[in-house]
N, C-alpha and C positions, 0 to 999 in steps of 0.2 A: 486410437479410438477410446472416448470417454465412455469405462463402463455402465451410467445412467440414461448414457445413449444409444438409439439405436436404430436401425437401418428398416427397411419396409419388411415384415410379415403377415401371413396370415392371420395368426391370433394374435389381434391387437383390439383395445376397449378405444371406443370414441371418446375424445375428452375436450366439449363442449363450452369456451368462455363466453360470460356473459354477464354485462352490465346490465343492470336496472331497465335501463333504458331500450336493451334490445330484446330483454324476455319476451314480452307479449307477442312479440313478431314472430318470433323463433316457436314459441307454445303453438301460434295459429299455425303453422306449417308441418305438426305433430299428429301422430295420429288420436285418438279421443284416448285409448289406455294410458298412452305417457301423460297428455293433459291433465287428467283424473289424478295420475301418481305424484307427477311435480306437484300441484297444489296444495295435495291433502299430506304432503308429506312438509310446506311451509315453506319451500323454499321461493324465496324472492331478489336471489340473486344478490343479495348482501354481501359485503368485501368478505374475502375466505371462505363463505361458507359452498359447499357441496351437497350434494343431491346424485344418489345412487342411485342410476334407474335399472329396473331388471326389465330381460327380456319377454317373450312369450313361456320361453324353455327354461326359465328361473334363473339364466345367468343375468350374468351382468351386460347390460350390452350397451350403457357412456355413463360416464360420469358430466353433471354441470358442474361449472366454478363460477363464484361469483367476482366480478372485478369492480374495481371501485372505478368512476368515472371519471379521474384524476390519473396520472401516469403514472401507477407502482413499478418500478422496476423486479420489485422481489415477491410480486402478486404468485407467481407460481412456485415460489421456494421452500413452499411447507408441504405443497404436496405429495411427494418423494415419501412422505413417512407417513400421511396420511390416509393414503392411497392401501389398497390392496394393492399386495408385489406381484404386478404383474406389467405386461408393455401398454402405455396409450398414445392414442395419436391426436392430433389437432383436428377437428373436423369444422365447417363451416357451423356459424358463421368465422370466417378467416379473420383472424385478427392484421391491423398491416403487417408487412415486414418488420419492421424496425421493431416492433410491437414482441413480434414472434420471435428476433433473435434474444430479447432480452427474459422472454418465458426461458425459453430453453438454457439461457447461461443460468439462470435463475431455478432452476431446474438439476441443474447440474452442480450447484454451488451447495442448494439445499441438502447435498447427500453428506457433505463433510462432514467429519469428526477428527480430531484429534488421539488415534489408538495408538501410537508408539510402544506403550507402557502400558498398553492393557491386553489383560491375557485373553478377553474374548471383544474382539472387535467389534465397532456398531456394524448392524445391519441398514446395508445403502438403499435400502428400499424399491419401490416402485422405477419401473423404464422409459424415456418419452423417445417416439420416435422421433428422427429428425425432418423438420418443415420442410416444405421444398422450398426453394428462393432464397435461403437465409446466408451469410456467411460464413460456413462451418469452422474453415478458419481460424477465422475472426474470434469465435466464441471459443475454439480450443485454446488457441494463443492467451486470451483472458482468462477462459478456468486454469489455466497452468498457470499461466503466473502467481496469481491471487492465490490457489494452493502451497505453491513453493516459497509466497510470501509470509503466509499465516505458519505453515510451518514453520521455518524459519523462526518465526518471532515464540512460536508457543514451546520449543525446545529449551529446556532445563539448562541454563549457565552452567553445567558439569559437564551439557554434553556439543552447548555450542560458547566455545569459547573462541578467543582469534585465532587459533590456528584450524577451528574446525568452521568459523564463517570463510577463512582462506581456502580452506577446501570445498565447500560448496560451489565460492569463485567459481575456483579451477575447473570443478565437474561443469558450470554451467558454459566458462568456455571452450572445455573437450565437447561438448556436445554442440555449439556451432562453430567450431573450428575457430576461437579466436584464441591472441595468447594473454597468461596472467603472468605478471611475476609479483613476487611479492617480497619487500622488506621487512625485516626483521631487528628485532631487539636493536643492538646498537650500532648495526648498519642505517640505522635511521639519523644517528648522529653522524655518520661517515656521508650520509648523503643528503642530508641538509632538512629535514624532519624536526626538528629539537624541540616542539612543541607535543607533536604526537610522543615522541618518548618519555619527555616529562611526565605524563597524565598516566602512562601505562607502566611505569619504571617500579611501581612497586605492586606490581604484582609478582606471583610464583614464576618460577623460571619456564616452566612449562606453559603459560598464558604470557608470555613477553609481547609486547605491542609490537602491531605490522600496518605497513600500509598495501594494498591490495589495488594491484593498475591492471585492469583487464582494457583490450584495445582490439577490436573488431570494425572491418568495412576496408572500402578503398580509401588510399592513404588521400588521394586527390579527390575524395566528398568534404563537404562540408561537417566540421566538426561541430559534434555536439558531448559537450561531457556530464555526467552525472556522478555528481559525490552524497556519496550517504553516510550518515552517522554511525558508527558501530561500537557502541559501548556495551561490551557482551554480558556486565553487569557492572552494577555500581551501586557501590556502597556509599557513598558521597566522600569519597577519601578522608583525612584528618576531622573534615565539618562534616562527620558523618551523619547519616541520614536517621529519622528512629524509625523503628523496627516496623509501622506501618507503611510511609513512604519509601523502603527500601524493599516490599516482597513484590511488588510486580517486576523489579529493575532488571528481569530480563530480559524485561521486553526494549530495553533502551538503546539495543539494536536493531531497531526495527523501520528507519532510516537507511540502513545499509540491505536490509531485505527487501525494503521497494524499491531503492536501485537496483537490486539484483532483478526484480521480478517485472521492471519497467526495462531494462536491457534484453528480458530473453523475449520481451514481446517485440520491441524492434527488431532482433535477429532476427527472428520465425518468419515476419515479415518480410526480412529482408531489403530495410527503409535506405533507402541510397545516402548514408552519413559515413564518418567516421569516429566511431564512436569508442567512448573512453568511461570506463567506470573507475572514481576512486574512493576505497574505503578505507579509511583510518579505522583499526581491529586493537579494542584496549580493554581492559580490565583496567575499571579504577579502582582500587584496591589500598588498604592501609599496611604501612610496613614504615621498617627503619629507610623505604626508600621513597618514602612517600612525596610530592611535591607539598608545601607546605603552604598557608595562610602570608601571604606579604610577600609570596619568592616572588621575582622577577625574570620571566621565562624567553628565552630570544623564540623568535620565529624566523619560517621558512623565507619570508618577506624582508626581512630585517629589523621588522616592528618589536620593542619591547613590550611585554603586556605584564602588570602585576596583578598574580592572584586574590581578590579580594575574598572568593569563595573557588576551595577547591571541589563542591559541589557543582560547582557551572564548568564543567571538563569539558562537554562538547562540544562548545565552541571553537576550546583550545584546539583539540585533534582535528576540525573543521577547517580553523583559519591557514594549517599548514596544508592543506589538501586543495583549497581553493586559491589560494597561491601558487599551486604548481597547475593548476589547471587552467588557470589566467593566464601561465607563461607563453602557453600555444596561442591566445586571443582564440578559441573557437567562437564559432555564430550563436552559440548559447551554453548557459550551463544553469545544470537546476541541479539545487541542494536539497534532499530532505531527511527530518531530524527530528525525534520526539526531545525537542527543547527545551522548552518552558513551560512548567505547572501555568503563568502565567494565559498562554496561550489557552489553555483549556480553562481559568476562570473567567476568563473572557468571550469565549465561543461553544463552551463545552466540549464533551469528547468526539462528537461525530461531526463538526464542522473545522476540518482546518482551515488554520490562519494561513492567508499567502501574503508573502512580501515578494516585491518585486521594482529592480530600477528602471523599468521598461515598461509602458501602458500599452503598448501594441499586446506585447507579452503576457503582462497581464491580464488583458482585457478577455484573449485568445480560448488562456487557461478558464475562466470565470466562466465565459459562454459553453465552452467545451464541458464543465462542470454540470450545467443546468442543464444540457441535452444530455449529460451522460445518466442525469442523475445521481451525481456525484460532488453534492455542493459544494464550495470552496467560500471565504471570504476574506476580502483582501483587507489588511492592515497598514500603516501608513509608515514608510523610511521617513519621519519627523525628525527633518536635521538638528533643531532648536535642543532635541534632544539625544543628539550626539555629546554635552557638555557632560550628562552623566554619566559618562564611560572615563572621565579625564581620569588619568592620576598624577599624582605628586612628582611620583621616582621614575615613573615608567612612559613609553608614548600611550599607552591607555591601559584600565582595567577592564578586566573579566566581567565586572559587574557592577552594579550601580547601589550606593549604599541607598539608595528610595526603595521606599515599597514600591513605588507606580511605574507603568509598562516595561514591565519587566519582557512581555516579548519581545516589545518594539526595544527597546537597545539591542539585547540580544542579534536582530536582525543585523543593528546597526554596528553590531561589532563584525562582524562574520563580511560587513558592503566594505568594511576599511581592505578587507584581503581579497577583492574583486576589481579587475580590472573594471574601469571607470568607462572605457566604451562598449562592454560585452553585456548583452541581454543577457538576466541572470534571475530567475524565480528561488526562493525559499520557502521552504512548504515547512512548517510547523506542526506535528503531527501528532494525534494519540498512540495510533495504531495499535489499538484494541478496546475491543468491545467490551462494555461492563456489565452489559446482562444479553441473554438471550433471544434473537430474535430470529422469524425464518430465515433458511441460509446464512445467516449472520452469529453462529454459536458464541458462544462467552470466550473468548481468549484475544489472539493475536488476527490484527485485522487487515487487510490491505482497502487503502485511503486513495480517491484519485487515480490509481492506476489507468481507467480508461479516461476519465479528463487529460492525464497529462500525454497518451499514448495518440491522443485525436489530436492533440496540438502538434504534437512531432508529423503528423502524417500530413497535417496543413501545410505545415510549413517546408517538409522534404518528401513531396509525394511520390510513389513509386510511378514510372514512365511507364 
């Protein structure tokens, strides 16, 4: 049970939504006292704003909100803190379903905070009861994810390193019963990795690179895999980063958190697939064992790749993880990965990039985006520019000596380690927020989640 929610009581506050558009209706159906007090108190049902109405007996007896006449998904996320703490309930006019589930996830997302490390906890505010009709579900499956993803991502590089994103894995598949195993340090070399250890090899011995195969469902569903990036921090190894582009880099595992947080929504579900999560877990790190500028690194594939920039790592740890997930040919596999600054000069921080070899797929994610309110925009596999990954020594490089789309090769390096008939999406991502908004607090963010969780439900529906 999510504690911002809550179950039918007596002492609950009405809480009233209303567009512009349905005030007058709703005012004429009032008695002449509320009339009086909405007006002269200014309220006009403007986006956010509220209107306290009191009773006969001085309490409170609803609250109005105002909604904007356009589909906010996060219209009710501010008011959790704005609210007096106490429970309220929806009361007619009934907003739709689809409408109401997204109040209440929106509701319940607004109470987050990030307290690990803080000696006095936020206060979660205000209660909403739950709608009737709605998905309960549905909407816990998504607060927990999103939670477990943000977390995830805002945890301090001390304290989530590879062996402690490993154990998140783990806890997430003891709790639906799937299993993980996971590779380590130089069993990565014994078992045919050699890309993921490169990039992770000079880190502390205690952060040694792992790859992370969680595998859940019936072995005869159709397979579907998800690989996430996990660079538990990065300094940009040898072509180190300066000191401004390298303090968010915790979050540059935050790729491997929404595959975590996109896997326990399908489990909960219980989506009829077989499903396969793979996280490459690195520390790019500078040492005497560092991969260096020009090495030429084998891969899982067989493809040699020369480092042009030991800054572009996650690719590397990428291209051996989608290679072993191509080995199976499953019905889909989607990668996601805070990749390229690129990506983000191009679309900014709240729109990620999708590549994709497949338009059905594509297409799928994009609409599933727009209903989610979860926009997405797709970027173009431009084979013409595949020429700027060539290298000299090697069957391609890491990176393209051009300033220009720098996502788009990116993409194009990571389609050479996919099998060539498996639908396969790349999501490109920020995964975090740079300033403050309702339910959306300044840290680590989770992207698409319900865009990408409605496409799996399309395409593997439950009988």
């Amino acid at each position: 049970m999510l504690e911002q929610l809550a179950d039918m009581s007596e002492n609950v506050t009405s809480l009233v939504a209303l567009r512009k558009s349905m005030l007058a209706s709703w005012l004429g159906s009032q008695p002449e006292g509320t009339r009086r007090w909405v007006e002269q108190t200014g309220f006009k049902a403007e986006p956010g704003a509220i209107c306290l109405v009191p009773g006969r007996d001085g309490g409170l007896e609803a609250v109005l909100v105002g909604l904007s006449e356009e589909d906010d998904p996060w219209a009710f996320a501010a008011l959790p803190a704005r609210l007096p703490p106490r429970t309220y309930r929806l009361v007619p006019p009934d907003l739709p379903p689809r409408d109401s589930q997204r109040a209440t996830l929106a509701w319940s997302l607004g109470t987050y905070s990030f307290d690990r490390y803080k000696s006095r906890p936020g206060h979660k505010g205000a209660r909403l009861v739950w709608p009737e009709g709605i998905d309960r579900a549905g909407v816990e499956r998504c607060h927990n994810a999103t939670i477990m993803v943000r977390d995830l991502i805002n945890t301090p590089a001390s304290d989530m390193g590879p062996a402690d994103l490993a154990a998140a894995a783990d806890a997430l598949a003891a709790q639906f019963h799937a299993k993980c195993r996971v590779i380590i340090g130089d069993g990565l070399l014994a078992e045919n990795y050699p890309a993921i250890h490169a990039v992770g090899r000079g880190a502390a011995s205690n952060r040694r690179p792992r790859l992370i195969d969680l595998r859940w469902g019936d072995e005869r569903a159709p397979k579907v895999t998800l690989v996430g990036k996990g660079v538990c921090f990065d300094t940009g190894g040898l072509d180190l980063k300066p000191s401004s582009n390298m303090k968010l880099m915790k979050k540059d595992m935050g790729g491997a958190a929404h595959v975590l947080g996109l896997a326990s929504m399908v489990m909960a579900a219980s989506l009829p697939v077989r499903l396969r999560v793979l996280i490459p877990a690195v520390e790019n790190s500078v040492s005497g064992e560092s991969m260096r500028p020009l090495d030429v690194l084998a891969t899982r594939k067989g493809l040699t790749v020369e480092v042009g920039n030991t800054d572009a790592e996650g690719r590397l740890i990428l291209c051996d993880a989608l290679a072993e997930a191509s080995s199976e040919k499953p019905a889909l596999i989607i990668d996601i990965a805070t990749l390229t600054g690129a990506a983000r000069s191009a679309l900014g921080t709240d729109l990620p990039a999708l590549f994709s070899n497949n338009d059905l797929l594509a297409g799928d994610i994009l609409r599933n985006g727009e209903a989610e309110g979860e926009p997405l925009w797709r970027l173009p596999l431009h084979k013409p520019y595949r020429r700027m990954i060539d290298s000299k020594v090697a069957d391609l490089a890491n990176v393209s000596d051009s300033p220009h789309a720098g996502a788009i090769t990116a993409a194009l390096f990571l389609q050479e380690f996919v099998g060539d008939d498996i639908p396969w999406a790349h999501l490109d991502i920020m995964a975090w927020n740079a300033s403050t908004r309702p339910g959306r607090p300044e840290g680590g963010e989770a992207m698409a989640l319900k865009a990408l969780f409605a496409t799996l439900v399309q395409r593997f529906p439950v009988l």
